[in-house]
C-alpha positions, -999 to 999 in steps of 0.1 A, spaced: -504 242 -155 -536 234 -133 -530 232 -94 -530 201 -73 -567 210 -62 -580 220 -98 -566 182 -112 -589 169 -85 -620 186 -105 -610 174 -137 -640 152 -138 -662 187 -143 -643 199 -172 -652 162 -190 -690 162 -184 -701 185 -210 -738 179 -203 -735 192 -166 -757 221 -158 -756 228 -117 -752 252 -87 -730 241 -59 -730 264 -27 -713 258 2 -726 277 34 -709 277 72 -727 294 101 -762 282 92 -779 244 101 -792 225 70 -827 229 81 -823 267 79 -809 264 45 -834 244 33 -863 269 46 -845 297 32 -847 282 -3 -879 277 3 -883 243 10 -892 220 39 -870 206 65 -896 179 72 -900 165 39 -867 147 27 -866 124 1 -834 104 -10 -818 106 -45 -789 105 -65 -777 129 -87 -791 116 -118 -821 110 -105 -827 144 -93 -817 158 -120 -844 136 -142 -869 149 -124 -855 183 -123 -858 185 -161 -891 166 -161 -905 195 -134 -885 224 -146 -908 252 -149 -925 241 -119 -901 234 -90 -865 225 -84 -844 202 -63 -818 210 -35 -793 179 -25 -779 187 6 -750 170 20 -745 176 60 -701 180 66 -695 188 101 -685 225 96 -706 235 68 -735 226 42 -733 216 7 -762 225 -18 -762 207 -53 -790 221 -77 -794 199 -110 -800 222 -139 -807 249 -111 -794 285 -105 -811 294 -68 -777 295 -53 -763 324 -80 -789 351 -68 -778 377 -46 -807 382 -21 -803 344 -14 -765 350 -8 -774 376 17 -800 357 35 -779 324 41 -749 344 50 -767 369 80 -756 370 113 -717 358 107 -722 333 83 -705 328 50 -721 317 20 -701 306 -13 -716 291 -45 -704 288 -88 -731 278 -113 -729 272 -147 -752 265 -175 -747 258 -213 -752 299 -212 -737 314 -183 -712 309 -155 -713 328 -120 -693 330 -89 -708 343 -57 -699 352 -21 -716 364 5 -703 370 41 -726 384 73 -754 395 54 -734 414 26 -722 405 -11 -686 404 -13 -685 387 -51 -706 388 -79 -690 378 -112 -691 354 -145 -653 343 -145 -661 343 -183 -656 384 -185 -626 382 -158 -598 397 -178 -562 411 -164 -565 442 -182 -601 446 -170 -595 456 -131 -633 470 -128 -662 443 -128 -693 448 -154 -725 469 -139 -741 446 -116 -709 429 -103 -686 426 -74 -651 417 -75 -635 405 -47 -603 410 -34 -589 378 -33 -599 379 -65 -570 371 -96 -576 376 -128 -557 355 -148 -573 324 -129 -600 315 -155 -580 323 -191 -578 288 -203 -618 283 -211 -613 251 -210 -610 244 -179 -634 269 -166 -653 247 -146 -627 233 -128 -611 266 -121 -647 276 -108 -644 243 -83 -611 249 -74 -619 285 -66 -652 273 -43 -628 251 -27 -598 277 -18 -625 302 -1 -644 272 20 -623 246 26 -649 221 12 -637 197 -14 -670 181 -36 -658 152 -50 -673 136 -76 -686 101 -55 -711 124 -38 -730 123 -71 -734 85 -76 -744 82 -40 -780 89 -28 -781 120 -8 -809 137 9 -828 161 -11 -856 186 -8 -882 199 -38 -880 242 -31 -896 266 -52 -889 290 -87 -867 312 -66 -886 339 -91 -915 329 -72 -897 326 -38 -883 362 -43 -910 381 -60 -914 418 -50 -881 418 -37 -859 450 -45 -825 441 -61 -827 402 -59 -800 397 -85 -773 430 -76 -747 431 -50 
């Protein structure tokens, strides 16, 4: 039976279309996210979620969309159709000096959990390949040690599981009027491009 908290995100499990990031970062001001994505603090623009993510598919081999939603503890970063917020060099840099960085992403494709605390990956993993009998991660994972592995067996409600996890490490629950709202947002680059040359950009 899903908890309390993973009812809330039932809404993700019945949009089949949705393709998305959601990080949630603590120890770090929204302007310095937004640089270290890439983009500029100084040029906002205001959308909602379907708006941005129109555009994001009308621009997608060219740039890519960050809406960024201020809480007073800790910033929220929605990616339409975007996967910045699974890469591990990004999960470092947002979570230096004492911060804590936590994101899930999912595609038609792919899911991925990540974590990063003080400068250091602390998960890596596509809930997908979690499996009780399975206690060691695939090569270029990290499993962490809060960590069970019978949260994500019923594939059907993968996603929420994925929200409700992102919630239980940060405290932050999305909800799902955020999207219909217009929030503030900020074009940022391929993060291939944003990241080229550097060593181990996608491994723990």
């Amino acid at each position: 039976m899903p908890s309390l908290s993973q009812e809330h995100y039932q809404w993700v499990d019945a949009m089949s279309d949705l393709a998305w990031s959601v990080a949630v970062i603590r120890g770090r001001s929204a302007a310095e996210v937004v640089r270290t994505y890439g983009g500029d603090p100084l040029q906002p623009q205001r959308m909602t979620y379907a708006e941005a993510n129109d555009w994001r598919n009308q621009h997608f081999n060219e740039a890519g969309l960050l809406l960024v939603n201020q809480l007073d503890q800790a910033t929220v970063v929605i990616e339409p159709n975007g996967w910045a917020s699974s890469i591990a060099e990004l999960a470092r840099r947002l979570s230096a000096h004492d911060a804590h960085f936590m994101s899930v992403y999912w595609s038609p494709s792919a899911y991925q959990v990540c974590e990063a605390k003080d400068g250091r990956v602390t998960a890596l993993f596509d809930p997908i390949y979690v499996e009780p009998d399975e206690p060691e991660p695939r090569d270029g994972e990290r499993y962490p040690a809060w960590l069970k592995r019978d949260e994500f067996l019923a594939d059907i409600r993968i996603r929420s599981s994925c929200m409700t996890l992102l919630e239980a490490q940060t405290g932050v629950r999305v909800e799902r009027w955020w999207l219909e709202q217009q929030l503030t947002v900020f074009e940022v680059p391929d993060p291939d491009e944003l990241l080229a040359g550097i060593a181990r950009v996608r491994l723990p």
